[in-house]
C-alpha positions as CSV (number, residue, x, y, z in Angstrom):
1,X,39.4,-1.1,6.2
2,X,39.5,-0.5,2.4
3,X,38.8,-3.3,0.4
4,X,39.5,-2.5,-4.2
5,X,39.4,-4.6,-6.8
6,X,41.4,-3.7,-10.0
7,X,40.6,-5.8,-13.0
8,X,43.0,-7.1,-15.7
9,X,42.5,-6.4,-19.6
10,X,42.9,-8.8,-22.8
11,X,44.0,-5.9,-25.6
12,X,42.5,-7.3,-29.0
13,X,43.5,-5.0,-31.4
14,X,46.1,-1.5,-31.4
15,X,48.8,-2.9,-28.8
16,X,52.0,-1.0,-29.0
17,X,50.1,2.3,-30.9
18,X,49.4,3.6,-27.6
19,X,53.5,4.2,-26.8
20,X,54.2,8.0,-26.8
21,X,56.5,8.0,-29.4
22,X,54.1,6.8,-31.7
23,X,50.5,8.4,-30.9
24,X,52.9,11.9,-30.7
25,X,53.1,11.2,-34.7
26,X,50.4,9.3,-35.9
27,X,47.7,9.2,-32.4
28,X,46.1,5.2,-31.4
29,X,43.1,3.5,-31.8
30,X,43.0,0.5,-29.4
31,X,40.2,-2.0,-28.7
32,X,40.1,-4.2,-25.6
33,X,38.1,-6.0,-22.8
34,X,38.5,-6.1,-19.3
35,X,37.9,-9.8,-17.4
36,X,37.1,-11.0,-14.7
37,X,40.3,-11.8,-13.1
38,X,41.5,-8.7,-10.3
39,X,44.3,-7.5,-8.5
40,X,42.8,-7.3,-4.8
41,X,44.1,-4.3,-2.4
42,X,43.5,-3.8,1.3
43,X,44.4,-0.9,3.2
44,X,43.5,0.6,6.5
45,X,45.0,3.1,8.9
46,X,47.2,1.0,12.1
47,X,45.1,1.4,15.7
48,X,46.8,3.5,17.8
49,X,47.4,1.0,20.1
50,X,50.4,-0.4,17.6
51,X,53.5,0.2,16.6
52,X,53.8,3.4,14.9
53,X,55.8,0.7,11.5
54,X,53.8,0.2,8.9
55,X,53.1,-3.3,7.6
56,X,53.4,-3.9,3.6
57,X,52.5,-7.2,2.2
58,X,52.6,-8.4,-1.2
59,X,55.1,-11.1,-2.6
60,X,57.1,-10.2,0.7
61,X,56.3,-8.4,3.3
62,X,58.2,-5.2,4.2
63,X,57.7,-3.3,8.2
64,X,58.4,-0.1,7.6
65,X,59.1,3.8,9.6
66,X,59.4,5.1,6.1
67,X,57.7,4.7,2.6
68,X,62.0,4.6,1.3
69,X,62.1,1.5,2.8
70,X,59.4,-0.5,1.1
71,X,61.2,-2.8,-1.3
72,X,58.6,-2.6,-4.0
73,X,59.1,0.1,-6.5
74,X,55.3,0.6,-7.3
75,X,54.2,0.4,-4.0
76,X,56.9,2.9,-2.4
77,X,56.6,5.8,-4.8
78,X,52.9,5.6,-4.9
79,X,52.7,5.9,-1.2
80,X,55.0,9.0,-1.6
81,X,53.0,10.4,-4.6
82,X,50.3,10.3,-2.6
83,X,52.0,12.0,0.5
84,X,50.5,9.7,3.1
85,X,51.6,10.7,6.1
86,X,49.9,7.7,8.5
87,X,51.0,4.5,9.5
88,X,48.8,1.7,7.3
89,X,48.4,-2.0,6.9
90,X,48.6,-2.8,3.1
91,X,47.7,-6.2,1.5
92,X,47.3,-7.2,-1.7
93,X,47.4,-10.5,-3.8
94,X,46.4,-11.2,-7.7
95,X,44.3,-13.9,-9.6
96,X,47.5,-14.4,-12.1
97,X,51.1,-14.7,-11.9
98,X,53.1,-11.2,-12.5
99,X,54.4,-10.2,-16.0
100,X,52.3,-12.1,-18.0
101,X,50.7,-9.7,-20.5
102,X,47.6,-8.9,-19.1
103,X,48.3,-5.1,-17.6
104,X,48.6,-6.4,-14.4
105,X,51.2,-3.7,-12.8
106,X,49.2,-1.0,-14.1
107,X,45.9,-2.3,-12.8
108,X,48.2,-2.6,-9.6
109,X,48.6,0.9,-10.3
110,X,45.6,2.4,-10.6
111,X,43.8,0.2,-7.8
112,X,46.0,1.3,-5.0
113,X,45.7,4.8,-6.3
114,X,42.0,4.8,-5.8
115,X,42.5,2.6,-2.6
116,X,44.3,5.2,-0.8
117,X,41.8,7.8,-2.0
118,X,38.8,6.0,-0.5
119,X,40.5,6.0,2.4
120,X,41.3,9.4,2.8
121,X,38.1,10.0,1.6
122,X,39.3,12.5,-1.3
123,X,37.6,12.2,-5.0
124,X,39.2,12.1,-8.0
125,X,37.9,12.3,-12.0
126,X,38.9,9.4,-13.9
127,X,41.0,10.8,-16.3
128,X,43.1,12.5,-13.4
129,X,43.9,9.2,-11.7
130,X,44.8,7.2,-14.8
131,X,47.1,10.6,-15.7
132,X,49.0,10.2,-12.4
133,X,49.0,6.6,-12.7
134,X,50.7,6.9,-16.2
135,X,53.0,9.6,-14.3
136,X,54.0,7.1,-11.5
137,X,54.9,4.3,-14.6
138,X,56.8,6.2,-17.0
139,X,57.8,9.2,-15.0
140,X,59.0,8.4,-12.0
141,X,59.6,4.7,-11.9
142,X,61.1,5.5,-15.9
143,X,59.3,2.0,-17.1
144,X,58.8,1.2,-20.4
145,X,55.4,0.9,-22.4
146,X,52.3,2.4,-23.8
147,X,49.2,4.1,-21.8
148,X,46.4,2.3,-22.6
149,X,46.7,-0.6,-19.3
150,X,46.1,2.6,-17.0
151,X,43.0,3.6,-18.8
152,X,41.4,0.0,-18.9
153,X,40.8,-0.8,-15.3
154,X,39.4,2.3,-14.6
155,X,37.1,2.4,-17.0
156,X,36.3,-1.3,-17.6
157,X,34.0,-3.1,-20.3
158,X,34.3,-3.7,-23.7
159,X,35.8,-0.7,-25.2
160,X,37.6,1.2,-27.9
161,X,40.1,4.0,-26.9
162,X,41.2,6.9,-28.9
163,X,44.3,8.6,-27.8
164,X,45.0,11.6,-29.5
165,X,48.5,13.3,-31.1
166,X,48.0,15.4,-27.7
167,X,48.1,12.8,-25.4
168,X,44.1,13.1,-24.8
169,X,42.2,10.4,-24.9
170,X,38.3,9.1,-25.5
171,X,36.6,5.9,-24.4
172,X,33.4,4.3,-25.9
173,X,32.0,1.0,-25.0
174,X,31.4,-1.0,-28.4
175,X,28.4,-0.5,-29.9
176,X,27.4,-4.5,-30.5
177,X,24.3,-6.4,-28.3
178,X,24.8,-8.2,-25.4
179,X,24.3,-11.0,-27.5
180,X,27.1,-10.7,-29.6
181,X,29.4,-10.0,-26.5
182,X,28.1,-13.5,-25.2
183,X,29.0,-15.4,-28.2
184,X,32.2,-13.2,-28.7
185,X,33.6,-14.4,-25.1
186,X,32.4,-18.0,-26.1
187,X,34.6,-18.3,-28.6
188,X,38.0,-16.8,-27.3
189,X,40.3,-19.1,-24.9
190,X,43.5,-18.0,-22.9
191,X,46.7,-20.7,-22.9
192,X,49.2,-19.8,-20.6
193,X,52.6,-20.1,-21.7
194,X,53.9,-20.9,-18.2
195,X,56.3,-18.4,-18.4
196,X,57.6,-15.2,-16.6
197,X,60.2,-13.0,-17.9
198,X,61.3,-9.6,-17.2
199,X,59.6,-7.5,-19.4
200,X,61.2,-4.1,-19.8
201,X,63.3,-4.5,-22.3
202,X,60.7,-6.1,-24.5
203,X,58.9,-3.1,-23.8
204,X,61.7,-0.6,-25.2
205,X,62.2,-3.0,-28.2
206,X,58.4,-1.4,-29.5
207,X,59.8,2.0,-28.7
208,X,60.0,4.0,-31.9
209,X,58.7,1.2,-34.5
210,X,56.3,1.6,-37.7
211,X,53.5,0.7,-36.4
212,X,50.6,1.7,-38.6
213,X,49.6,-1.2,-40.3
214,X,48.8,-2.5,-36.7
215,X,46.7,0.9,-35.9
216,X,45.1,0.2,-39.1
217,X,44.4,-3.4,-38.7
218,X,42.4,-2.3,-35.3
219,X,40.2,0.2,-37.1
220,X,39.2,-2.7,-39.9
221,X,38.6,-4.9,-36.7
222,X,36.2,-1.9,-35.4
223,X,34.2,-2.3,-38.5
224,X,34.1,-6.3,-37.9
225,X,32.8,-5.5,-34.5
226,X,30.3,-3.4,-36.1
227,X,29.0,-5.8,-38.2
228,X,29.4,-8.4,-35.0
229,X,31.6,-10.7,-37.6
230,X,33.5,-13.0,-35.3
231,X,35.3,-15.0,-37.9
232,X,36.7,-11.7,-39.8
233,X,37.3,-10.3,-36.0
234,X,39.7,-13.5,-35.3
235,X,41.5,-13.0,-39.0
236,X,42.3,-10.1,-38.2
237,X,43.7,-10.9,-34.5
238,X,45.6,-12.6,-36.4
239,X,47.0,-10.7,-38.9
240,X,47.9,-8.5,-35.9
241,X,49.5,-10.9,-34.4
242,X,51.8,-11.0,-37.9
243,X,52.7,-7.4,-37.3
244,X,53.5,-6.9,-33.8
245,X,55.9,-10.0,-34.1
246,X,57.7,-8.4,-36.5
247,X,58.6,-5.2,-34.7
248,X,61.5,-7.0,-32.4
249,X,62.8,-10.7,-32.4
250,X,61.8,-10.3,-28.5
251,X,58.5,-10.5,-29.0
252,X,58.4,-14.5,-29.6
253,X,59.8,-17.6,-29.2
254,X,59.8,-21.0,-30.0
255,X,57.5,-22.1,-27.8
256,X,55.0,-19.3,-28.5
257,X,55.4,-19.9,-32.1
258,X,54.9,-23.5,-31.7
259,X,51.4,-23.1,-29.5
260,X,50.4,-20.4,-32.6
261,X,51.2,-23.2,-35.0
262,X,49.0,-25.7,-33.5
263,X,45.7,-24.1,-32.5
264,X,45.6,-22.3,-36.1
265,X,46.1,-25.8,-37.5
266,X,43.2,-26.7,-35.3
267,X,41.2,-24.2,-37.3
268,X,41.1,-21.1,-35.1
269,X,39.9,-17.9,-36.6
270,X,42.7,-16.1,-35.7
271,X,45.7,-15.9,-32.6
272,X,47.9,-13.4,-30.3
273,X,50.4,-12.9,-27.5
274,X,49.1,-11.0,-25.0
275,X,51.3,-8.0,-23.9
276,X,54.7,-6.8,-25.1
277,X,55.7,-10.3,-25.5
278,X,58.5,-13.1,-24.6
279,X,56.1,-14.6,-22.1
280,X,52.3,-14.6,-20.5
281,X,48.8,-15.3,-22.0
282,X,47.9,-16.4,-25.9
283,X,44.3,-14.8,-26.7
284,X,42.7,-17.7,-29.4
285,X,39.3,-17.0,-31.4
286,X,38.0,-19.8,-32.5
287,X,34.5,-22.1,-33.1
288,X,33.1,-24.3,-30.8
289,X,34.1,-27.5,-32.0
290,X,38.1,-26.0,-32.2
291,X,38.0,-25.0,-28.8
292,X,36.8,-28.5,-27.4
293,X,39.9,-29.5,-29.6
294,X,42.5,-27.2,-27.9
295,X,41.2,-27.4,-24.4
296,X,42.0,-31.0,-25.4
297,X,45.5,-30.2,-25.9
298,X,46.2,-27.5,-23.6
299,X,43.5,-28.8,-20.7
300,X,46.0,-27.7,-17.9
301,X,47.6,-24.3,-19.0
302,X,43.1,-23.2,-19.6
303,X,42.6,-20.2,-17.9
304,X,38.7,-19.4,-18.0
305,X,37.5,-16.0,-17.9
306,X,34.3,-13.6,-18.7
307,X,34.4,-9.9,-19.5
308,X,33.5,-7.3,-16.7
309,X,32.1,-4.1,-17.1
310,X,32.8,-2.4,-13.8
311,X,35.9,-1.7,-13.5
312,X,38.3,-0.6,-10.3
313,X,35.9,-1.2,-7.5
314,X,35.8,-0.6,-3.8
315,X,34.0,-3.9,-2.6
316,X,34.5,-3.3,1.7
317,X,34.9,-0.1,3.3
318,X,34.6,-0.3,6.9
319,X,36.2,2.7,9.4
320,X,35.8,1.9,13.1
């Protein structure tokens, strides 16, 4: 039995630079965290003593004599990427609701990727499994978006990533103390929206946008960072914020507008959606005495969270 952990990301600054059609042009500079809250996976080969079906639980549960019949898009064509030819119990369940901004079906992704490797006991470079992730996203299963939520889980921590014109693409923790990382995740707060919506055709809305002042934006915020200037870190999120709502009227709505509204009248530094938008997680920088106000306001749609530097993780491996 293979137990994995895949942990979701909060993207800060350079959302929507890291589409193809853009970084082709003009390349992406993206800075990010991963958190604490995981996609869990569990796989092992069946006992010979049952059925030769294969049992796939997630939302449903699917009993399978072929990976075509698994209902799940994800789950069936990574099984046949991965040409795995025995019969397996697969189970997997998530800290957070689905679509809601925080890379979760890419983390998804990537963690039963490198489940199934640990248990076929096969290696693979980093870089390699987030390419065939990416491949089995916007290749196969033809799903819109960019390519940074494939690199985050594997890597994990607080990080920038450079993708170049070629595709290629460099990660570097952040050079600030553990200090300022401490104080930095004291002062951000996640609301949920309470909402879920499809999100594929918000994701082909950012499809072939300007988006430079945005790329720009994230390598002022690397200089902010730097300097470990919170404040000018959350005016910039901010400003951000401005620019990625601008590039379709699917990004927003009323209600995300109104939740904006309020915590910057509160006095936060600075505000974002999480993800392509419509739905999901608002990101909110702020002091201490503003966040006492908006966990006030918002106490029951808190979701509490500290950064994680690990990464996908095999946590069990047991193989009778």
């Amino acid at each position: 039995m293979i137990i994995v952990t895949s942990p979701l990301r909060v993207s800060l600054f350079g959302g929507s630079t890291d589409y193809e059609s853009f970084y082709k042009e003009h390349g992406s500079f993206i800075i990010g965290t991963t958190i604490d809250k995981y996609i869990y996976l569990s796989m092992r080969y069946r006992s010979k003593i049952l059925s030769n079906e294969s049992v796939i639980t997630y939302s449903k549960c699917d009993i399978v004599n072929s990976w075509n019949e698994i209902k799940n898009p994800l789950i069936r064509e990574t099984l046949k990427f991965k040409k795995l030819e025995k019969s397996i119990d697969f189970n997997s369940f998530s800290d957070i609701p689905t679509r809601t901004g925080l890379g979760g079906s890419s983390s998804f992704c990537v963690g039963l990727l490198y489940t199934i490797n640990k248990l076929q006991d096969t290696t693979q470079d980093k870089k390699s499994l987030i390419k065939d992730a990416i491949y089995i996203e916007r290749q196969i299963l033809n799903e819109s978006g960019g390519i940074q939520d494939q690199i985050w889980p594997i890597y994990g921590g607080l990080n920038t990533i450079e993708i170049l014109k070629d595709g290629n693409f460099f990660v570097k923790p952040l050079s600030v103390t553990e200090e300022f990382k401490k104080e930095l995740q004291s002062s951000m707060i996640l609301i949920y929206t309470n909402d879920q919506r499809s999100q594929d055709e918000i994701a082909k809305s950012h499809d072939h946008t300007d988006k430079l002042a945005i790329k720009q934006i994230s390598h002022q915020a690397h200089e902010y960072f730097l300097h470990e200037d919170i404040k000018s870190i959350g005016k910039l999120l901010y400003e951000s914020w401005k620019e990625k709502r601008n590039i379709s009227n699917l990004v927003s709505t009323q209600k995300i507008d109104n939740i904006i509204e309020t915590v910057m009248s509160l006095g936060a530094y600075g505000v974002k959606l999480l993800g392509s938008g419509g739905c999901g997680f608002i990101l909110v920088i702020c002091n201490s005495t503003t966040k006492q106000k908006i966990n006030e306001i918002f106490e029951n749609n808190i979701m509490s969270f500290n950064f994680e530097s690990k990464g996908v993780s095999e946590v069990f491996n047991y193989k009778a």
